[in-house]
C-alpha positions as CSV (number, residue, x, y, z in Angstrom):
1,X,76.5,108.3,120.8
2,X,79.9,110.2,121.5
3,X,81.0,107.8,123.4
4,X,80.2,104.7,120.8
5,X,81.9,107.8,118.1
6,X,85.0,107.6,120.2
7,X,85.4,103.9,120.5
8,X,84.9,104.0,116.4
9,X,87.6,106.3,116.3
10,X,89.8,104.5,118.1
11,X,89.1,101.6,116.8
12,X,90.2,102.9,113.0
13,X,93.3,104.8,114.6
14,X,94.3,102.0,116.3
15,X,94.0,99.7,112.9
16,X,96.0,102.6,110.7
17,X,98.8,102.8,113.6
18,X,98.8,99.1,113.3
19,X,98.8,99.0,109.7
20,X,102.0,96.8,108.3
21,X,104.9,98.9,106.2
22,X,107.4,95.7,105.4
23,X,107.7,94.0,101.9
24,X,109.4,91.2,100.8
25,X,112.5,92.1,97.6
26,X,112.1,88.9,95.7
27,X,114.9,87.9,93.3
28,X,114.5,86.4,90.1
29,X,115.9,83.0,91.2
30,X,113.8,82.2,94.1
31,X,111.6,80.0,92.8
32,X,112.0,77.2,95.2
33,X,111.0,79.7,98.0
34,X,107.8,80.6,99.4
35,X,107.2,84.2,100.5
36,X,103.8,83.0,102.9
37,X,106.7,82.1,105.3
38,X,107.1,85.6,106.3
39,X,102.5,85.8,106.0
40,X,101.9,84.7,109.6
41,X,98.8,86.7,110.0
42,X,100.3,89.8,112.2
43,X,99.8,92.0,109.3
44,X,103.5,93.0,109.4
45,X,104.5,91.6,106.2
46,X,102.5,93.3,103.7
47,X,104.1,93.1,100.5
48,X,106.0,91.8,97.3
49,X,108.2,93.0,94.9
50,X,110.7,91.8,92.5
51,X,111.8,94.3,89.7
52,X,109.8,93.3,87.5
53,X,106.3,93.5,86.1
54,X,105.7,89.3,86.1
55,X,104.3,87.7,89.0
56,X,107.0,86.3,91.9
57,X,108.9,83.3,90.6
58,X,107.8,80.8,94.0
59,X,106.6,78.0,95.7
60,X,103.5,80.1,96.6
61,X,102.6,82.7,94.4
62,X,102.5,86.0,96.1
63,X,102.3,83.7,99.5
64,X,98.8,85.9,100.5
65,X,100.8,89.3,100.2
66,X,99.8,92.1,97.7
67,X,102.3,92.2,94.5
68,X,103.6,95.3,93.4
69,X,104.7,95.6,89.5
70,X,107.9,97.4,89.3
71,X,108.6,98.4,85.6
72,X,112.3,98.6,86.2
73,X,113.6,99.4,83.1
74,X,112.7,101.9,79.9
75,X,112.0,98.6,78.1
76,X,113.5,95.2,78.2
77,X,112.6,91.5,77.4
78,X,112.0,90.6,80.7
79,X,109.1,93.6,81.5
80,X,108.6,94.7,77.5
81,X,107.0,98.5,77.9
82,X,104.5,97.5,75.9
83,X,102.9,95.0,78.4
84,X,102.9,96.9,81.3
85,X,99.2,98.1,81.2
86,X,97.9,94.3,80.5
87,X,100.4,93.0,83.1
88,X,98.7,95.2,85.8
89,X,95.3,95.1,84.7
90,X,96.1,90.9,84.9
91,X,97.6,90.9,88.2
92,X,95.5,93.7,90.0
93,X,98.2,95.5,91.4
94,X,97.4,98.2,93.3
95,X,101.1,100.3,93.2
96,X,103.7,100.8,90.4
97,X,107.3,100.9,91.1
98,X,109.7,102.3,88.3
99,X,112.8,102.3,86.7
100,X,115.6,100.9,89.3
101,X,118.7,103.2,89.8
102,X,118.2,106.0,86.4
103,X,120.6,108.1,88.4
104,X,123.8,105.7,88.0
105,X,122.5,103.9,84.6
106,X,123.0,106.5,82.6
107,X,119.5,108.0,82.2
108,X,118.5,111.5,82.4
109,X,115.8,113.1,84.5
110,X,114.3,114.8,81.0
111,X,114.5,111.0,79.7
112,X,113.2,109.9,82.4
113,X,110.4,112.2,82.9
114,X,109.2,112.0,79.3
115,X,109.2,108.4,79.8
116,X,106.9,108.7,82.9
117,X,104.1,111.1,81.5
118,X,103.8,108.6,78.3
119,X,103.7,104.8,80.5
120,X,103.3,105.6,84.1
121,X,100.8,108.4,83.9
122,X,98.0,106.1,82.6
123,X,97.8,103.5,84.9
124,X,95.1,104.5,87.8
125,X,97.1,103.2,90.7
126,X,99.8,104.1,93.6
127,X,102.7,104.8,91.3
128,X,106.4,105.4,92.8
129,X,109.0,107.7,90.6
130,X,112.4,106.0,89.8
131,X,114.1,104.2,92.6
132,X,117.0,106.1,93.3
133,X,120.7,105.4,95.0
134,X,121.2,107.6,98.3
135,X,124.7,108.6,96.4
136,X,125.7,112.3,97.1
137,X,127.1,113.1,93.6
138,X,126.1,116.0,91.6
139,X,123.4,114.5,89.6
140,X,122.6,111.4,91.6
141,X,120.6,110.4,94.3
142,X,117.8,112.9,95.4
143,X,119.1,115.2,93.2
144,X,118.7,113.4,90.6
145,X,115.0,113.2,91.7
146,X,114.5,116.4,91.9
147,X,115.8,117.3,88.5
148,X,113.1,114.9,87.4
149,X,110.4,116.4,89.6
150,X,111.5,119.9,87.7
151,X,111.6,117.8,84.3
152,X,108.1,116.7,84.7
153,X,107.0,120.4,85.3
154,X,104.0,119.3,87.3
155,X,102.8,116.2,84.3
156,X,104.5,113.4,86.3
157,X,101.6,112.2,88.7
158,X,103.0,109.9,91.8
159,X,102.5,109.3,95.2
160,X,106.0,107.6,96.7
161,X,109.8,109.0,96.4
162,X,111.5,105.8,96.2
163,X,115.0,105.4,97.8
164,X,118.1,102.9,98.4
165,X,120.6,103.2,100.9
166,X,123.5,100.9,101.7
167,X,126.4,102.1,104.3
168,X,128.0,101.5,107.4
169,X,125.8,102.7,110.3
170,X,122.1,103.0,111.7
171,X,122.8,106.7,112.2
172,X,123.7,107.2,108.5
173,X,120.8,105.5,107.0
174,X,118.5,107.6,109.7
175,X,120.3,110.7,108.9
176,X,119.6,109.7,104.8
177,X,115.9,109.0,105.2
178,X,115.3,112.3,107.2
179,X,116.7,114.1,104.3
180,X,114.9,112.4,101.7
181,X,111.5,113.5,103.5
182,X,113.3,117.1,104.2
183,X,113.5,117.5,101.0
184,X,110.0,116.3,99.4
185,X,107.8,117.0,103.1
186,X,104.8,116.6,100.7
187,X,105.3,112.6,99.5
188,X,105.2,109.6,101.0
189,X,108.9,107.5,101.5
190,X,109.3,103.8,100.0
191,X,113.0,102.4,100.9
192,X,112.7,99.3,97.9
193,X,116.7,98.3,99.2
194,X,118.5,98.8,102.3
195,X,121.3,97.1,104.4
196,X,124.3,97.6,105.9
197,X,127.6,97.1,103.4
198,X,129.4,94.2,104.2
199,X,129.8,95.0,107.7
200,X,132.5,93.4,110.0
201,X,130.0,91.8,112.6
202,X,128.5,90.2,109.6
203,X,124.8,89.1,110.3
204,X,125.1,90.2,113.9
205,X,125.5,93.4,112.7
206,X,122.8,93.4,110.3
207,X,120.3,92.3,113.2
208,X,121.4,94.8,115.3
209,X,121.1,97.4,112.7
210,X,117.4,96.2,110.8
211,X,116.2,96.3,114.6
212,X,116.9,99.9,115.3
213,X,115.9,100.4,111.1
214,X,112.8,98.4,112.0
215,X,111.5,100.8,115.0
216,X,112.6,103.8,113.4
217,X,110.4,103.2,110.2
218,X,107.6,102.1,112.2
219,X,107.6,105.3,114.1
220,X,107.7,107.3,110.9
221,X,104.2,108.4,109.6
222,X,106.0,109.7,106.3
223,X,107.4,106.3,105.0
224,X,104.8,103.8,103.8
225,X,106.6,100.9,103.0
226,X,110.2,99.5,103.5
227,X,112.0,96.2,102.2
228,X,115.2,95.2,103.4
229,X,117.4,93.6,101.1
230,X,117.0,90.6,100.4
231,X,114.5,88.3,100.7
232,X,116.3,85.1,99.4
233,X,118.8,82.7,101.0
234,X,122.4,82.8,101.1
235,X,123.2,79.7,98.7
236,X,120.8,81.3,96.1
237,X,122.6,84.5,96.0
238,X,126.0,82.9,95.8
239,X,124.9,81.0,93.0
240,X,124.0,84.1,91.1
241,X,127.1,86.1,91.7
242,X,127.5,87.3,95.2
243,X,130.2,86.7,97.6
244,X,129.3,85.4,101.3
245,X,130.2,88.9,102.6
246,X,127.3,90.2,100.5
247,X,124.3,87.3,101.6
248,X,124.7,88.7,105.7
249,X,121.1,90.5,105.2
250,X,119.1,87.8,103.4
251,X,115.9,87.0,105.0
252,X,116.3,83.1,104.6
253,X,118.3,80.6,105.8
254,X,120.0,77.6,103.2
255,X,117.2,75.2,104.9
256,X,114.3,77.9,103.3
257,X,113.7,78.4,106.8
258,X,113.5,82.7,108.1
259,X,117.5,83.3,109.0
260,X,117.9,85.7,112.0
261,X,117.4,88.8,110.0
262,X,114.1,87.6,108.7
263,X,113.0,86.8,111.9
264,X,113.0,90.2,112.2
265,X,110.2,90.8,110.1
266,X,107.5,89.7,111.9
């Protein structure tokens, strides 16, 4: 009996160590992609985003990986406020994201926070607070999540602290996650955005950097889910506005086919 216990035990440490923390960041304008490129059954790739509260624009659906509403703003025409409780209860998610970057677009952690108690509150799922830059000005970054946390005066109920970074180095972006968890020890981490910033090496870079990213994450029991930005193709993200320096981390090549970085992801 103790030793069929142990082998039990093992068995369900052995899954939870195993247990994928990668997500795809799905832009608006991918709907001639399909996200079950990166579903190879490893158990790696685990989820889907794409800052909004309607299902992935795709080839596939959620291509077999579990959607995750982000209600990204207070209330706009493309996730109105007033549909986010039928939008989830439709689409079964099981995690809430909210409101991308409040702390450089111009909303308050009071706002924020009132916000919170009256939409995010109610919903009976994982829920995330605000995704926030990893900017060190007064009033941004985790400081501005902490002035929400104190806004909320123990009524905001969440499970995640959700972060970007962009910068130049491995060792910065290590250094910025550490403190994030420093500073909240009691929460979970979800990194919704991450890459290098235009480096010089260009996608050579970003592989070398998403590998030692990759490994670290992994390793940490304190974040639960990561996404490296972007999960779209180079072509697509030039034609919606960005420069070739700024498509070296997408996760597709032009052909729709995983580019070196998303190769990286299984």
């Amino acid at each position: 009996m103790m030793l069929f216990s142990a082998l039990v035990f093992l068995s369900v440490f052995a899954a939870t160590a195993q247990a994928g923390k990668r997500g795809l960041a799905w832009p608006w304008f991918n709907a001639q992609l399909n996200p079950g490129v990166f579903n190879n059954g490893d158990g790696e790739v685990v989820a889907i985003y794409d800052w909004e509260t309607y299902a992935p624009p795709s080839t596939n659906g959620n291509g077999g990986l579990s959607f995750i509403g982000m209600q990204r703003c207070l209330n706009c025409s493309s996730s109105p406020i007033d549909e986010l409780n039928a939008r989830w209860k439709a689409q079964g998610w099981e995690t809430v994201f909210t409101l991308n970057e409040p702390d450089i677009n111009g909303i308050s952690p009071d706002d924020a926070a009132s916000w919170y108690i009256n939409n995010i509150n109610p919903l009976t799922i994982k829920r995330a607070l605000p995704a926030v830059t990893s900017s060190t000005a007064p009033g941004q970054g985790l400081s501005w999540v902490s002035q929400m946390i104190t806004a909320c005066a123990g009524q905001c109920y969440f499970d995640y602290i959700n972060v970007h970074w962009y910068g130049a180095s491995f060792a910065q972006f290590q250094s910025f996650i550490q403190s994030a968890y420093a500073q909240f020890p009691n929460y979970q981490l979800v990194i919704t955005e991450f890459a290098l910033q235009n480096p010089p090496g260009g996608q050579a870079d970003q592989v070398t950097f998403f590998k030692q990213a990759f490994a670290f994450l992994d390793s940490a029991a304190y974040v639960a889910l990561y996404f490296p930005f972007v999960a779209t193709s180079p072509k697509l993200m030039e034609e919606n506005g960005a420069t070739p320096s700024e498509t070296t981390s997408c996760l597709y090549n032009n052909d729709k086919t995983p580019s070196a970085v998303g190769y990286l992801m299984f």
